[in-house]
N, C-alpha and C positions, 0 to 999 in steps of 0.2 A: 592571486592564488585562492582556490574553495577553501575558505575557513572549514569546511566539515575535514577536509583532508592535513588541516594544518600539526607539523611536528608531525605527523604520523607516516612521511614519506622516508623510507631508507635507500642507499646505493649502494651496490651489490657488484661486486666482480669477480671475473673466473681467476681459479689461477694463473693462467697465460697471461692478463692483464698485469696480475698482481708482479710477475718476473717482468715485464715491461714491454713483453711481446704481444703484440694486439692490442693494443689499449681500448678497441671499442668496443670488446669481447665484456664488458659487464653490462648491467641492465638495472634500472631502477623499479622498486618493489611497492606501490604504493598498499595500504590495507586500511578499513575502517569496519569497527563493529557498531552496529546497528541496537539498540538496548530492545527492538521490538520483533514479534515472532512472524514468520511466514511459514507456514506448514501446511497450510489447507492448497488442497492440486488447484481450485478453481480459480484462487488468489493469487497462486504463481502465474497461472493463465494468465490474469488480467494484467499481471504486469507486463507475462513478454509481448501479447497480442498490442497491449497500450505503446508499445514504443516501436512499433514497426515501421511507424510513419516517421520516424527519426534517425534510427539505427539498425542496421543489420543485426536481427535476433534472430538468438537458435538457445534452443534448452536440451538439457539430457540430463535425466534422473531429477539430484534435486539442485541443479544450477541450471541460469540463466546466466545466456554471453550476449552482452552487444558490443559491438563493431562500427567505429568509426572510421573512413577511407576518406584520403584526401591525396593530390595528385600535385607533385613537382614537378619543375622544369627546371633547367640549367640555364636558359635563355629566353626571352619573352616571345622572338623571332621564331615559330615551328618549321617554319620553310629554310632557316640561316642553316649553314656547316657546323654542322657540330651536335643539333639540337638534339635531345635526351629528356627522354619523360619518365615515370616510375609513380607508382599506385604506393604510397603506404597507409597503413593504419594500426589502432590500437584496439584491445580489445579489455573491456572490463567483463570481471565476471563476480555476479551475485553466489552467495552460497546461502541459499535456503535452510530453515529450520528454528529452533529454539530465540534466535539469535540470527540475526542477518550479516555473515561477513562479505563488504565490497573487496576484490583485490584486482590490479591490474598490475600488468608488467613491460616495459621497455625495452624491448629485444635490439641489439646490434645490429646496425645499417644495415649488413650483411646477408640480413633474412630477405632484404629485399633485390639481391642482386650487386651490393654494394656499388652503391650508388655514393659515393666519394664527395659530390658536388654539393649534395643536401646539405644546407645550413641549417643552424638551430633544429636539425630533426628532433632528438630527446629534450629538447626544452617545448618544443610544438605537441610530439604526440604526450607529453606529460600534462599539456594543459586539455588537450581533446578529452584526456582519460577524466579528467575531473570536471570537464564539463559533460561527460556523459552522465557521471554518478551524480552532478548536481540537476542536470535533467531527469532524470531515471524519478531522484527523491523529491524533487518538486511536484512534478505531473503523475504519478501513479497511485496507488493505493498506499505504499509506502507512507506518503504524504500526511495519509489520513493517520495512520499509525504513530506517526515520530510526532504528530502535533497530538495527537492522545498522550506521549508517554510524558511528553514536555508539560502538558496539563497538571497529569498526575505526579508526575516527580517535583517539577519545579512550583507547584502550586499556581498556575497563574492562569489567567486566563485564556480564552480558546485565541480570540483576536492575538495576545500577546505573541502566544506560541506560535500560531503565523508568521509573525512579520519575525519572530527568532529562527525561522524556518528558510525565510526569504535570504535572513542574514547569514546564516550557513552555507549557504548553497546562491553564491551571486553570480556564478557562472551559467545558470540552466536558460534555457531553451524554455518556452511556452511552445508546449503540442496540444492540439486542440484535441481533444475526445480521447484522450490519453486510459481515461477509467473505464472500461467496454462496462457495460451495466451488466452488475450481478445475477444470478439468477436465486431470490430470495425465497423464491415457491418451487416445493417439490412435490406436487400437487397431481392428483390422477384428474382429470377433464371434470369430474361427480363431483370434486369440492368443492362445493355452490356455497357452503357455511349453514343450510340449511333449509327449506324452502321458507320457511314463518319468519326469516329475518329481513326486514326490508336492507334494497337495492340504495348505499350511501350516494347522494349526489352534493356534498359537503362535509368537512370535517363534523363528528359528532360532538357534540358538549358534554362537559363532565358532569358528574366523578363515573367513575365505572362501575357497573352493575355486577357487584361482587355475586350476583348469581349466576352468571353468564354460564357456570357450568351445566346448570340446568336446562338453562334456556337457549343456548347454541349447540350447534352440530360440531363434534369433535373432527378435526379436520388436518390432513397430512403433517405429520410432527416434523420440524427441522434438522438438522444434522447440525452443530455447531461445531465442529473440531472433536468431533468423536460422542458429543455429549447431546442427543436426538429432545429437542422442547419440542412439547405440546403444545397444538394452536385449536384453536377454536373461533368459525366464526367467518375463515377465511372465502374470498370469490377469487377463481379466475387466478390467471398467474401473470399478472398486467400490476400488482403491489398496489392498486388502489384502495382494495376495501382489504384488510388485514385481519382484522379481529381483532382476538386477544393472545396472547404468547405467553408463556411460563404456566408450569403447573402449582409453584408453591411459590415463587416471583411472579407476578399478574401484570400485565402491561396490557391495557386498551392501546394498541397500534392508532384506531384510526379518532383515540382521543389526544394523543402523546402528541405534542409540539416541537419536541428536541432540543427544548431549551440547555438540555446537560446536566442538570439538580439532580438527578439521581447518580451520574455517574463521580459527581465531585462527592457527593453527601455518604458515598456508598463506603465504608471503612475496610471493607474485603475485597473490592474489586469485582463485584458480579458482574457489573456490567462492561461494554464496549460498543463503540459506534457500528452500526452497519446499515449499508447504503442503501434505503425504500424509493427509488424512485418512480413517481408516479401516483404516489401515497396520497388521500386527498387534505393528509394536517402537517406531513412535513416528511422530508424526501431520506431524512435518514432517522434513525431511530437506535433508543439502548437495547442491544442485546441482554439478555441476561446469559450469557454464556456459560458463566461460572455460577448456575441456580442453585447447585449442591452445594458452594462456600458459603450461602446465603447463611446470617445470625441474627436473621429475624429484629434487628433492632429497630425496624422503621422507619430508619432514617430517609430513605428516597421515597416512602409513600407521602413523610410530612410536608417535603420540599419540591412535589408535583406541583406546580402550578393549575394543572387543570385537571388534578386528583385522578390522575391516570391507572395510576399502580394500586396494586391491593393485596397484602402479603400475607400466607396462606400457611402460618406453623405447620411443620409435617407432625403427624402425630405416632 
């Protein structure tokens, strides 16, 4: 059984079950909340697009449904008397927002024709349902998020939070290219970063050139979940040469390592991971998303390794 789902399965029946009539008129209720947020459209994207190659996906509004189908027989013989076959499946569904709630449900035989023959159906589509949600939270973006919040919450480290990830979820499925790549530039064709700034062919070396304001081209601002950072500095929308990010949070992109010292050291949570791939110093990088909670204590500029960040009091 998914230890993510463990205690948290209920069984449910109608009243006709409950008088004795129909007994297979109830359905099992499984639900799990998620401690991490999904709200941005792009991120929903990448989840249902990432699991197409797994599961039947379809989304509307702010949830995603996947779909698992698997197919009974009553006898191994297709060609013997008697033989009988029947499509079923289960379906989980994400609900998006603040908070991620998984729920799926186990509907009576019945939906499919009652099909009478079917052994262990609600003991089978009960485990399909949980191997969908431990695939889904293994291989998607999610992944990225639950092993942040496990950082942050439980203090440990990134490797830990992994293999506590792994152990939650020992039902999943390995889908290959599950994470469609972001698109981290919202960049008109012009934002070159400038024409005086040379063309990077290797990560740069530190510390960051706390003048860059003056000496780079301001260059298409981000959208982070409503909250638009300034870049400067940026080429091309291919995430190799990045620049610099934050206006009063400063992060050299293409000095930052992503070792994660900024986002452990950070006491308000500015930062969060987001995915650079193609970057020439390291393929993901801390956001500063939360730049406005920033309290200037300097704790992530001390604990840069390669003196990336440089923190800019608003006055």
């Amino acid at each position: 059984m998914s230890l993510l789902l463990k205690d948290r399965v209920w069984s449910m029946e109608a009243p006709t079950a409950k008088r004795g009539v129909y007994p297979l008129h109830g359905f099992k209720l499984g639900l799990y909340r998620l401690p991490i947020n999904l709200e941005d459209p792009d991120e929903i994207k990448s989840v249902h697009d990432g699991m197409k190659k797994a599961f039947e996906m379809d989304a509307y509004a702010d949830r995603i449904f996947a779909t698992y189908r698997w197919k009974e027989q009553n006898m191994k013989d297709p060609d013997a008397k008697g033989y009988e076959e029947v499509e079923l499946s289960v379906t989980v569904e994400i609900v998006t927002g603040e908070v991620v709630d998984i729920i799926y449900q186990i509907f009576p035989i019945e939906k499919f024709g009652d099909p009478q023959w079917v052994k262990d159906y609600r003991k089978k589509a009960d485990h399909f349902a949980k191997m969908i949600i431990d695939t889904i939270l293994r291989n998607t973006i999610l992944a990225d998020k639950m092993i942040d919040f496990l950082i942050k919450d439980e203090k440990i480290t990134e490797l830990n939070a992994l293999q506590k990830l792994e152990e939650m979820t020992p039902l999943a499925k390995i889908v290959l290219d599950a994470k469609p790549k972001p698109k981290p530039v919202e960049e008109s064709a012009g934002d070159d970063g400038g024409a005086d700034i040379p063309v990077l062919d290797g990560p740069k070396s530190g510390p960051i050139d706390v003048e860059f304001k003056s000496k780079m081209k301001a260059t298409t601002a981000y959208n982070a979940s409503g909250y638009s950072i300034k870049t400067w500095g940026r080429r091309g929308g291919d995430n190799k040469q990045l620049g610099v990010w934050g206006e009063f949070v400063s992060v050299d992109y293409d000095i930052c390592i992503a070792d994660g010292g900024c986002i452990e050291a950070c006491p308000v949570g500015v930062y969060e991971w987001f995915d650079t791939p193609g970057n020439l110093a390291s393929e993901k990088k801390p956001l500063m998303s939360k730049e406005p909670d920033c309290i200037f204590c300097l704790a992530c500029e001390g604990v840069c390794p390669p003196s990336a960040i440089k923190i800019f009091e608003q006055k």
